[in-house]
BAFI-3210 file (N, C-alpha, C; in Angstrom, 3 decimals, decimal comma, padded with zeros to 6 digits):
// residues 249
n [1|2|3|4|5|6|7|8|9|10|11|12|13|14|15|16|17|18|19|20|21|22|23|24|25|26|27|28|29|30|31|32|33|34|35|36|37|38|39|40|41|42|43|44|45|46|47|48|49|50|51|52|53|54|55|56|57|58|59|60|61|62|63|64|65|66|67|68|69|70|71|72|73|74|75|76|77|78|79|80|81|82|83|84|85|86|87|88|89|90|91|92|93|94|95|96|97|98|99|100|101|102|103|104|105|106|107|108|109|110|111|112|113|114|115|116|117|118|119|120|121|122|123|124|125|126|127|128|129|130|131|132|133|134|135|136|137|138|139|140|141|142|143|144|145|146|147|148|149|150|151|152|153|154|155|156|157|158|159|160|161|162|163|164|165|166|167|168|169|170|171|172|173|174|175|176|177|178|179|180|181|182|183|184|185|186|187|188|189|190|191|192|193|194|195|196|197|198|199|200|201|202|203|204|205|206|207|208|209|210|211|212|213|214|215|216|217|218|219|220|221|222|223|224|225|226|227|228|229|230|231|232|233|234|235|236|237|238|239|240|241|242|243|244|245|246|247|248|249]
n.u [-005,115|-002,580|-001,003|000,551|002,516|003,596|006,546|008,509|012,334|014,773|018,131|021,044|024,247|026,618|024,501|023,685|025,549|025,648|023,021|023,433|025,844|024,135|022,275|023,864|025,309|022,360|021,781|024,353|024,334|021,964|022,622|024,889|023,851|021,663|023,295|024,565|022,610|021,449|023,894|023,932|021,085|021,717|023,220|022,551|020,385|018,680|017,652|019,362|020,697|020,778|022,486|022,890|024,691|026,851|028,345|030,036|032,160|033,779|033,176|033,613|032,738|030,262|029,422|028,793|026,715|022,981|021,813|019,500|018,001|019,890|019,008|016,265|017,021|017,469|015,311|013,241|014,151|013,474|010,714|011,194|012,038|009,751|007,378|008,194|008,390|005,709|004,325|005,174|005,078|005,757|008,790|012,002|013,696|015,687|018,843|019,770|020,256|023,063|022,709|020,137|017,788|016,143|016,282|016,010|015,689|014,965|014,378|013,502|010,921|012,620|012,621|012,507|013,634|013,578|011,934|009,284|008,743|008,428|008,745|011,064|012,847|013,905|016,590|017,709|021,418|021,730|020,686|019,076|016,316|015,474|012,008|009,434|006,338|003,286|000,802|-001,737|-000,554|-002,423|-003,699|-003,805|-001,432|000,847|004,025|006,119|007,920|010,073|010,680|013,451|013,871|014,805|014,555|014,741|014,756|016,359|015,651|014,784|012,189|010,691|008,503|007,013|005,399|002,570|000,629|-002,460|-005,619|-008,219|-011,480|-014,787|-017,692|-020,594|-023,753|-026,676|-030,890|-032,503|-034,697|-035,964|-036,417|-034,707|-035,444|-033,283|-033,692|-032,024|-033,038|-033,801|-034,867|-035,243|-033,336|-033,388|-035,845|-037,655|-038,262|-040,743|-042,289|-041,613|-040,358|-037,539|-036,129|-033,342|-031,504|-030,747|-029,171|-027,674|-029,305|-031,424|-030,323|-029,381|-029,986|-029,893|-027,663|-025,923|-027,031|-025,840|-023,449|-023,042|-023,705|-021,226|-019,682|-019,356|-018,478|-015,825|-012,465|-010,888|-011,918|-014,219|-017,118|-016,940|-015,209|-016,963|-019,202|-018,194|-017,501|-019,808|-020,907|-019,229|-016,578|-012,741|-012,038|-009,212|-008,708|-010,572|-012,039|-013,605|-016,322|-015,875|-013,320|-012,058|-013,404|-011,445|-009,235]
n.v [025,273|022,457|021,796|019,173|019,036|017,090|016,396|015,260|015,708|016,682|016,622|017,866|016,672|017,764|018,735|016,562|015,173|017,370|016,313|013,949|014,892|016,388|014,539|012,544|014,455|015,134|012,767|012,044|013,648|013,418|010,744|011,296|013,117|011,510|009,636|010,839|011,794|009,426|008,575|010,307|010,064|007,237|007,503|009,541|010,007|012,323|014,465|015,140|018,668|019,650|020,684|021,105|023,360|022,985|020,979|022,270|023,253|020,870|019,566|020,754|020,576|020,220|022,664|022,859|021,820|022,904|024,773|025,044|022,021|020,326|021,200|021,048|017,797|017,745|018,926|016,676|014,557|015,307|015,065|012,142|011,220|012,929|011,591|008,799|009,050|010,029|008,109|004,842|002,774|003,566|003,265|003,463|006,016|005,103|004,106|006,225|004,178|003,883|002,042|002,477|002,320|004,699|007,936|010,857|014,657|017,428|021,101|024,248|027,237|030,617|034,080|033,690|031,850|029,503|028,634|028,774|028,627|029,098|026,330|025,338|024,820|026,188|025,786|025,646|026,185|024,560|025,706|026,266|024,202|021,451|020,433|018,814|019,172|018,878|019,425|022,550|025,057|026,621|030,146|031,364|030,194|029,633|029,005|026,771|025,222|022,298|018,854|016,881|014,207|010,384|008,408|004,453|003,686|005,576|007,520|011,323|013,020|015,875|017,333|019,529|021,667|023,731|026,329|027,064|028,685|027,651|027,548|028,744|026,880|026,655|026,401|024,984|025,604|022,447|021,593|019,378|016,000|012,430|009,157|006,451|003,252|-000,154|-002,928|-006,389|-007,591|-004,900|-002,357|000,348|001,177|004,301|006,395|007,857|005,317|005,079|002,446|001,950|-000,398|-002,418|-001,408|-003,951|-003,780|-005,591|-007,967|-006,938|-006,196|-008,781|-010,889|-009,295|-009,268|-011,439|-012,168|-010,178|-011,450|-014,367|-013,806|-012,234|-014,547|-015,630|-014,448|-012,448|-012,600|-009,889|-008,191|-005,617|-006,114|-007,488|-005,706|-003,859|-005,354|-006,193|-003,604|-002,741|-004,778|-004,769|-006,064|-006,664|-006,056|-006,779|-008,741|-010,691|-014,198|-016,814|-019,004|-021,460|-021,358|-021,202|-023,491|-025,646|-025,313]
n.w [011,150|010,356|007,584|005,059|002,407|000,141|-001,332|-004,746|-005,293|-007,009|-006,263|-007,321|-007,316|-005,812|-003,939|-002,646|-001,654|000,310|001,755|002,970|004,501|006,617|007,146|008,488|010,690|012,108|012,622|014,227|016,603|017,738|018,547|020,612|022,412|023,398|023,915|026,209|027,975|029,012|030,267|032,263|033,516|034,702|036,544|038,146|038,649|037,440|034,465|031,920|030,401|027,407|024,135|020,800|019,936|022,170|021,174|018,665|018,997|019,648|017,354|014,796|012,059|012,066|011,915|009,125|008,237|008,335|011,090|012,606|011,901|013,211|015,700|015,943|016,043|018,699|019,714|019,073|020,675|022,914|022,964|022,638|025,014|026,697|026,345|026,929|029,981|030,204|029,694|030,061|027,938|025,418|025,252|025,999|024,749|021,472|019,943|016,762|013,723|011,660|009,529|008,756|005,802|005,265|005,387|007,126|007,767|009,579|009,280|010,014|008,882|008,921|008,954|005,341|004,783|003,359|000,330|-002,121|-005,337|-008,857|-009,519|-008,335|-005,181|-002,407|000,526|003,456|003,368|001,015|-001,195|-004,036|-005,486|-008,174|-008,238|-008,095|-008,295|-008,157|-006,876|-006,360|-003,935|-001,524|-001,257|001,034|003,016|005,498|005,250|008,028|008,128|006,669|005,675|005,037|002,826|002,272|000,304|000,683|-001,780|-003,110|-004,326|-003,550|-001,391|-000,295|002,636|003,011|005,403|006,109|007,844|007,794|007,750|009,457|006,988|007,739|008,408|006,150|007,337|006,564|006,535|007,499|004,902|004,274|004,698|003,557|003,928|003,278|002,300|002,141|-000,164|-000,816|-002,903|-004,526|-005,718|-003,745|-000,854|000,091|002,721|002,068|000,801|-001,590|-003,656|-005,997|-008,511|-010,191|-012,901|-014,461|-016,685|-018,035|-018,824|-019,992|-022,817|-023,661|-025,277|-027,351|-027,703|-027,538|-030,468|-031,872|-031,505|-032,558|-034,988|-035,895|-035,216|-037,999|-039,561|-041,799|-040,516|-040,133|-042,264|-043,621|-042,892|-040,892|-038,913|-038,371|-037,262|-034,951|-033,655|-032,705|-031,198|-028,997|-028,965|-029,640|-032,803|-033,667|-032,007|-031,631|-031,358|-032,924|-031,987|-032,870|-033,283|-030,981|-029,797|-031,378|-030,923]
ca.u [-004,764|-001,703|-001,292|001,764|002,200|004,621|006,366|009,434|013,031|015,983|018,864|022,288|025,327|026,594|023,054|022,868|026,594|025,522|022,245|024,586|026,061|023,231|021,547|024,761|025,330|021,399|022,282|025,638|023,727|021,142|023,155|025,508|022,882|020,883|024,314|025,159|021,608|021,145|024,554|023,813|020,250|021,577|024,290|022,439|018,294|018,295|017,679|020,434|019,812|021,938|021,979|023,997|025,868|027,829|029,570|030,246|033,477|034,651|033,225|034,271|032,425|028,961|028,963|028,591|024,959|021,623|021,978|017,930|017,941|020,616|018,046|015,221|016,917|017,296|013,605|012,800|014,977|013,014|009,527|010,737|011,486|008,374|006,605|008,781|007,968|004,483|003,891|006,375|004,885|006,370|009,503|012,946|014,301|016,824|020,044|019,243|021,352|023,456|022,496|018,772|017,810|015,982|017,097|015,417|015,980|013,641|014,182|012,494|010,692|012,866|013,456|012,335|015,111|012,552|011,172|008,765|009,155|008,297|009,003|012,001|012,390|014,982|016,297|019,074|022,568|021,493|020,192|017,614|016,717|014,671|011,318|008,132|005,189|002,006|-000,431|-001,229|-000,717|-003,367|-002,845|-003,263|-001,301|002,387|005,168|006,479|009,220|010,101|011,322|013,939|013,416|015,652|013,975|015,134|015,155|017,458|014,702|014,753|011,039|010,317|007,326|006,758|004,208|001,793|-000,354|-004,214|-006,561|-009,637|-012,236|-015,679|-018,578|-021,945|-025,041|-028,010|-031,604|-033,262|-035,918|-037,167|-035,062|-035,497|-034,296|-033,055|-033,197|-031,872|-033,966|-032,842|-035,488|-034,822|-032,462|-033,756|-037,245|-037,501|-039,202|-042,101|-042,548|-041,433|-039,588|-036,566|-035,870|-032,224|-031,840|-030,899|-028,829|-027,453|-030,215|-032,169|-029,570|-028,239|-030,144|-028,962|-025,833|-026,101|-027,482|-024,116|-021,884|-023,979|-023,494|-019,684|-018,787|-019,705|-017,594|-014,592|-011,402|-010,163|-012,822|-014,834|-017,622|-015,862|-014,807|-018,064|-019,879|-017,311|-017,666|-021,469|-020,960|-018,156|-015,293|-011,632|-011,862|-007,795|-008,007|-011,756|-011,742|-015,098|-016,665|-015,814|-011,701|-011,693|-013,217|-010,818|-007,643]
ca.v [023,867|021,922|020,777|018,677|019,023|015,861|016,703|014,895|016,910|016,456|017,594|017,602|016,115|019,043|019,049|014,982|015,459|018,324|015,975|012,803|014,842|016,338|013,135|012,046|015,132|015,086|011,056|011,771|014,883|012,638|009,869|011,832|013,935|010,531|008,761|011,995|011,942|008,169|008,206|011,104|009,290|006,293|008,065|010,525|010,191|013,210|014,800|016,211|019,085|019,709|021,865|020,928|024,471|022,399|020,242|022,491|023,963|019,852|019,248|021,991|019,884|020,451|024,004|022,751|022,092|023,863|024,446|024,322|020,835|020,236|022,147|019,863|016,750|017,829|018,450|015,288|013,900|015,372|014,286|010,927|011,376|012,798|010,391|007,678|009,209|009,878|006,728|004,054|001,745|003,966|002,676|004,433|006,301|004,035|005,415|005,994|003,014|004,298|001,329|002,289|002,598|005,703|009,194|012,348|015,625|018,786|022,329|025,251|028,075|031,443|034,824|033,092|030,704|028,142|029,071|027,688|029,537|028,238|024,540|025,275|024,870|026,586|025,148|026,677|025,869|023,453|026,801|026,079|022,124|021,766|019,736|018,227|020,378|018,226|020,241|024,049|025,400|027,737|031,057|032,004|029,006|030,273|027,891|026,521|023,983|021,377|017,624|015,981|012,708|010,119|007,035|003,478|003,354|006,689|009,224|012,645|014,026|017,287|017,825|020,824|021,918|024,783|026,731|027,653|028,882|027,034|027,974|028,464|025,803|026,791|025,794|025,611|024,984|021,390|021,599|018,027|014,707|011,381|008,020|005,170|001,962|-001,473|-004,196|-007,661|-007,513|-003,993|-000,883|000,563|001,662|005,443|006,775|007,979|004,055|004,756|001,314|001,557|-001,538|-002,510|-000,960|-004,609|-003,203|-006,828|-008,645|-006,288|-006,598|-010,186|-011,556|-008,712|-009,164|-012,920|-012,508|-009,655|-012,151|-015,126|-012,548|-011,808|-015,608|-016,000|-012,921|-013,333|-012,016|-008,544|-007,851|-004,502|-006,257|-008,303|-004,919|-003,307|-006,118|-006,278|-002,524|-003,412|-005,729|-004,224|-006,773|-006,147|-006,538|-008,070|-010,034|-011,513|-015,443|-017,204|-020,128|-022,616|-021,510|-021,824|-025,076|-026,152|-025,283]
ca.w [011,055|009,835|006,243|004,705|001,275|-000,079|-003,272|-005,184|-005,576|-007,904|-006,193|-007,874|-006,955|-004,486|-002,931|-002,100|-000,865|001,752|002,150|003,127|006,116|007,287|007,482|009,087|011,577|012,699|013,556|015,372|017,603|018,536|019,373|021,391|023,924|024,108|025,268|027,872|028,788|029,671|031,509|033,683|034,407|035,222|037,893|039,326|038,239|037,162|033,158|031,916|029,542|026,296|022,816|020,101|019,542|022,833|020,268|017,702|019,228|019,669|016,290|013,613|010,796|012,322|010,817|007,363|008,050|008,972|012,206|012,777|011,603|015,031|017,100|015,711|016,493|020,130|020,042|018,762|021,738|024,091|023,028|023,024|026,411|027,677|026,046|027,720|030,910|030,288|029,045|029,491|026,468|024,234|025,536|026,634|023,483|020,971|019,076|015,459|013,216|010,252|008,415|008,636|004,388|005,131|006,437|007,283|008,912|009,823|009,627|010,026|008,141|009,438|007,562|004,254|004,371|003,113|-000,236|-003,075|-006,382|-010,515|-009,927|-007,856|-003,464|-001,847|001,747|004,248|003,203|-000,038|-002,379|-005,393|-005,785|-008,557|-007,875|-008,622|-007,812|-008,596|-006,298|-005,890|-002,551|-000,605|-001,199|002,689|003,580|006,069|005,516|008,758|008,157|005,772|006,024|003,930|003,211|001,380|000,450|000,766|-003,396|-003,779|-004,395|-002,713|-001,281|000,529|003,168|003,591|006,755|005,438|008,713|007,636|008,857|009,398|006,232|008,541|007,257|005,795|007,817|006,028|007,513|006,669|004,821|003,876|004,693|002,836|004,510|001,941|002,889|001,347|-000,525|-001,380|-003,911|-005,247|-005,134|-002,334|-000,526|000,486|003,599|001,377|000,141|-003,120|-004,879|-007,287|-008,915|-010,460|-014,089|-015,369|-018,460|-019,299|-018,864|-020,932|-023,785|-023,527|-026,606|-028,504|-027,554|-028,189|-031,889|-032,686|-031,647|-033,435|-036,512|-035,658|-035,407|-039,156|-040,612|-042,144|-039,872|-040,427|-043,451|-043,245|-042,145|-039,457|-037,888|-038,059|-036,240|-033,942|-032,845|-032,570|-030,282|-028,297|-028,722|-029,975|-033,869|-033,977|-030,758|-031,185|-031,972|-032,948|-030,636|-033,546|-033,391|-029,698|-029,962|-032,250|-030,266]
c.u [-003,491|-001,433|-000,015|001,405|003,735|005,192|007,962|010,362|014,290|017,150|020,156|023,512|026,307|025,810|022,650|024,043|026,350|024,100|022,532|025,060|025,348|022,567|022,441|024,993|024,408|021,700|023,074|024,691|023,056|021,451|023,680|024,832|022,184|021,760|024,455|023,467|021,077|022,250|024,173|022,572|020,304|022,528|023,330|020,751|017,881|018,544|018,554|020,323|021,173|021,333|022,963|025,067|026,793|029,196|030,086|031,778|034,411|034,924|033,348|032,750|030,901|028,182|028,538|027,143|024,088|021,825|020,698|017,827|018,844|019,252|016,952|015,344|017,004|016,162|012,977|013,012|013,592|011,495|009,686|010,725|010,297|007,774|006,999|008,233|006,691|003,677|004,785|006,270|005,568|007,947|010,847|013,154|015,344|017,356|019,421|020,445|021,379|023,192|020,469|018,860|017,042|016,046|016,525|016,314|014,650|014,312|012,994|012,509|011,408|013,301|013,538|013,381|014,774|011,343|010,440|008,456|009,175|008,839|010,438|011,508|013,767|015,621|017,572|020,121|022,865|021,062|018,590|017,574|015,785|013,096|009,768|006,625|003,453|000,629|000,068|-001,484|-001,774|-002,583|-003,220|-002,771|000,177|002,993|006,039|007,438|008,910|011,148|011,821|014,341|014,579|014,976|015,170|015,693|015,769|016,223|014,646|012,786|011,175|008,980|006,986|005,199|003,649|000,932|-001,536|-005,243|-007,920|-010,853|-014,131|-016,564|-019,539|-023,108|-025,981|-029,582|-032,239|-034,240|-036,699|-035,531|-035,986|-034,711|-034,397|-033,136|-033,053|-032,856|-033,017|-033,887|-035,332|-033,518|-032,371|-035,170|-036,863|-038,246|-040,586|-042,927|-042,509|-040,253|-038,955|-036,119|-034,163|-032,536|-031,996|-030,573|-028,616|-028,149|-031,225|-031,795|-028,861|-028,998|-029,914|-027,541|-025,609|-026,048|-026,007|-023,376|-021,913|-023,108|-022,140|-018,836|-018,672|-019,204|-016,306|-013,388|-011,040|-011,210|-013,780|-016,084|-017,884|-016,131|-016,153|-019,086|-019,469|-017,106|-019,106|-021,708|-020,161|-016,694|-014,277|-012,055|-010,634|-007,628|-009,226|-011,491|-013,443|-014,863|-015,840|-014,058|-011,513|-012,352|-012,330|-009,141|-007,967]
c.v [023,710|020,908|020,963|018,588|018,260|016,046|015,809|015,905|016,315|017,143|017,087|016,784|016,642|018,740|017,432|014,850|015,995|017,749|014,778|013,683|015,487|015,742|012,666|012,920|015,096|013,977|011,561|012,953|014,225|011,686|010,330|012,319|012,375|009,642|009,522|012,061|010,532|007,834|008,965|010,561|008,338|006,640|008,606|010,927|011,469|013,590|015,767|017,268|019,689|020,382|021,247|021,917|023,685|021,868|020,626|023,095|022,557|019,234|019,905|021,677|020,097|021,656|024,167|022,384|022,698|023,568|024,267|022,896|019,889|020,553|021,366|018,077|016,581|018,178|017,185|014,612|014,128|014,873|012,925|010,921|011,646|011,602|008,944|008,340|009,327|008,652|005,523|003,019|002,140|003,549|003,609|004,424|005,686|004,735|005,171|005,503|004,147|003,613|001,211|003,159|003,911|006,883|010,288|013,160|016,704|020,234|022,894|026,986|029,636|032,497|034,655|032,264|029,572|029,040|027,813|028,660|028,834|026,950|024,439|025,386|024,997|026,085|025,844|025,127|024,988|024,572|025,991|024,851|022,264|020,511|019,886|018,853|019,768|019,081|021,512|024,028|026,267|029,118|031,737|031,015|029,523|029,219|027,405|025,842|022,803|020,200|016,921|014,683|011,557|008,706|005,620|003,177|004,642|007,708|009,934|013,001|015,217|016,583|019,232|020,885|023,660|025,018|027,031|027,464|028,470|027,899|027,499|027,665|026,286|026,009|026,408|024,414|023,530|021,194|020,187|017,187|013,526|010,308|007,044|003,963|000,381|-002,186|-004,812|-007,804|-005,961|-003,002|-000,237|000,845|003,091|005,604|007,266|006,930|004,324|003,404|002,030|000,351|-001,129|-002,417|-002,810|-004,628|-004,532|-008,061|-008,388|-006,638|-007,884|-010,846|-010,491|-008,782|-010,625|-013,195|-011,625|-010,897|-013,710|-014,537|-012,368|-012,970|-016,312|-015,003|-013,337|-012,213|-010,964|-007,946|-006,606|-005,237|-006,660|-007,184|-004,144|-003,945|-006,252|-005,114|-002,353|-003,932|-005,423|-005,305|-006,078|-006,489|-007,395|-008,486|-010,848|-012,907|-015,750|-018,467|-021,076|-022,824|-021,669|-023,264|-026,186|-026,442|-025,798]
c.w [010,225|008,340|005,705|003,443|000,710|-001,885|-003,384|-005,385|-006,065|-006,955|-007,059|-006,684|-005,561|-003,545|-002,644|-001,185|000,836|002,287|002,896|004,671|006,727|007,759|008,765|010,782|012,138|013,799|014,797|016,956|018,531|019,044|020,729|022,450|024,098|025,033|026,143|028,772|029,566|030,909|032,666|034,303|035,230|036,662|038,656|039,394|037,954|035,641|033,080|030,336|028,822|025,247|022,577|019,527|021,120|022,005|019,410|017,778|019,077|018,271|015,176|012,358|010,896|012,217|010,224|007,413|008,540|010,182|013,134|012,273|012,829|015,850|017,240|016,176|018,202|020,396|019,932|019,938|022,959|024,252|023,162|024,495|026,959|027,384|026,868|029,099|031,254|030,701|029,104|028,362|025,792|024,343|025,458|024,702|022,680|020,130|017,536|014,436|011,974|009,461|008,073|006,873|004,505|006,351|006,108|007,903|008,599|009,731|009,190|009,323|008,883|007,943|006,240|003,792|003,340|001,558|-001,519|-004,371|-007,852|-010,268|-009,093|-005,862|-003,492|-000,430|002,029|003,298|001,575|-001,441|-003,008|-006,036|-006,331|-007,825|-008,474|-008,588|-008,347|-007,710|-006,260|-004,784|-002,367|-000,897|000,389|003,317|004,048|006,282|006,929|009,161|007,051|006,576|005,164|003,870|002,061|001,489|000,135|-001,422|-004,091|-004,059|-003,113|-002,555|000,144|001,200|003,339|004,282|006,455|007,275|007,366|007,664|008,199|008,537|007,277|007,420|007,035|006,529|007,054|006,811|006,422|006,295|004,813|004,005|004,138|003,710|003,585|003,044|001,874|001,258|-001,241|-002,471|-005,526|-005,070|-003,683|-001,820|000,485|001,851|003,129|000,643|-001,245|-003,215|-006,049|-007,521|-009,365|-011,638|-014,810|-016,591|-019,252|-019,801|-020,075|-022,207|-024,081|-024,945|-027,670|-028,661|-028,340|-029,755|-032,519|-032,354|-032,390|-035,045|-036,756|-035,794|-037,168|-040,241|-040,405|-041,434|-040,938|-041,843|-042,657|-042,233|-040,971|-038,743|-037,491|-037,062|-035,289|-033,116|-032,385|-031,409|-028,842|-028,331|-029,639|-031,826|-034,004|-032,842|-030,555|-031,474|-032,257|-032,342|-031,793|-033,220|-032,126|-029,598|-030,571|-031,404|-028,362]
res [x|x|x|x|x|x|x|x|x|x|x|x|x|x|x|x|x|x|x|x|x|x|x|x|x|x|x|x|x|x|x|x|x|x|x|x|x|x|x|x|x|x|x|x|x|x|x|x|x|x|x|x|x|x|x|x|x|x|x|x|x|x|x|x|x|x|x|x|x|x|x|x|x|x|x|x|x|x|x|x|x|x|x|x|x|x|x|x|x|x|x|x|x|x|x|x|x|x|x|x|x|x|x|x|x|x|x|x|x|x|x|x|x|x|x|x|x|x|x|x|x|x|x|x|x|x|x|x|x|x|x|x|x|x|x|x|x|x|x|x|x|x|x|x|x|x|x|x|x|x|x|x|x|x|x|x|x|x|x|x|x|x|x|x|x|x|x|x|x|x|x|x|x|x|x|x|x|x|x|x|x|x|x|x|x|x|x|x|x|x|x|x|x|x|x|x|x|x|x|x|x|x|x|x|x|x|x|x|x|x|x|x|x|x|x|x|x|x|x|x|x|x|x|x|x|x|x|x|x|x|x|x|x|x|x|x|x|x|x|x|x|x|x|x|x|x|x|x|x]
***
């Protein structure tokens, strides 16, 4: 099975730079094959099939990033398509706006390009970004690709996509079952007709409670015994008032 593990990542100044036109190059890729692929549909009804190492001889500049993160957005492309064809609800594929506030891309885990190491994550072309690491990973868990994410309020997060393998479940035989069932009178009633009632803690305690705070309105603010009755009782010692001073105000 498939498990995403979502962590926060600092990158520097360099590394938001080369995250800026990757964001940017993914966009232009996917724009570009979705415009050559809608014109040639609409000419000739037929799918026209593209890679982005095409543009890299027109575009020089499309070097400077992961070139699995290209390869990914022409996958992406193509599921929307099927899906549009599958399905037409999902509706013909739409260009992706530069003024949308948040920006991804995908690559993938090759050759350990993709590492996770003391509080640090490594990614093609970007090196050693430090980051957040709030959960431990699986230790039979095979890294598969990561997703960099740029949120609408300037923070950087990682996904990273973990494989592993399904932990088999324990069957054990049943010896004895009980069935609960609700009462508007009590807790519940069992299948063996046993009755639990509701403990009733404040009910139980409400005239003790009553007589501390009785006791508490008649002590003099901030005085030892003040505070002692007042932890008795459970209220704040410097934020209690007595009934008489809220009557007053």
């Amino acid at each position: 099975m498939n498990v995403v593990y979502r962590f926060r990542i600092y990158p520097n100044k360099i590394q938001q730079e080369l995250f800026a036109k990757t964001f940017g190059c993914v966009r232009f890729v996917y724009n570009r094959m979705l415009a050559e692929k809608k014109e040639c549909y609409e000419k000739t009804g037929k799918n026209l099939k593209v890679t982005p190492a095409k543009y890299k001889a027109e575009f020089p500049w499309l070097k400077e990033v992961d070139s699995l993160a290209l390869c990914n957005a022409q996958r992406h492309l193509q599921i929307a398509y099927k899906n549009f064809f599958r399905d037409p609800s999902f509706g013909f594929p739409r260009f992706k706006s530069k003024k949308n506030p948040v920006k991804s891309y995908t690559t993938n885990s090759v050759n350990g390009n993709i590492l996770l190491k003391e509080g640090k994550l490594k990614l093609p072309k970007t090196g050693w970004i430090r980051i957040r690491q709030h959960r431990k990973i699986r230790e039979d868990a095979c890294l598969k690709g990561a997703s960099v994410c740029l949120e609408a309020d300037g923070r950087y997060y990682v996904s990273l996509l973990y494989f592993c393998e399904e932990k088999p479940v324990e069957t054990r035989n049943i010896r004895q079952a009980v069935g609960l069932d609700f009462s508007m009178k009590e807790l519940y009633v069992d299948s063996n007709g046993k009755h639990a009632g509701y403990p009733h803690y404040f009910r139980n305690s409400e005239e003790k409670l009553a007589k501390a705070q009785r006791k508490l309105s008649h002590c003099r603010k901030e005085s030892n015994r003040y505070k002692k009755t007042a932890e008795k009782s459970g209220a704040d010692p410097y934020t209690y008032r007595s009934p008489e001073k809220r009557l007053s105000t």
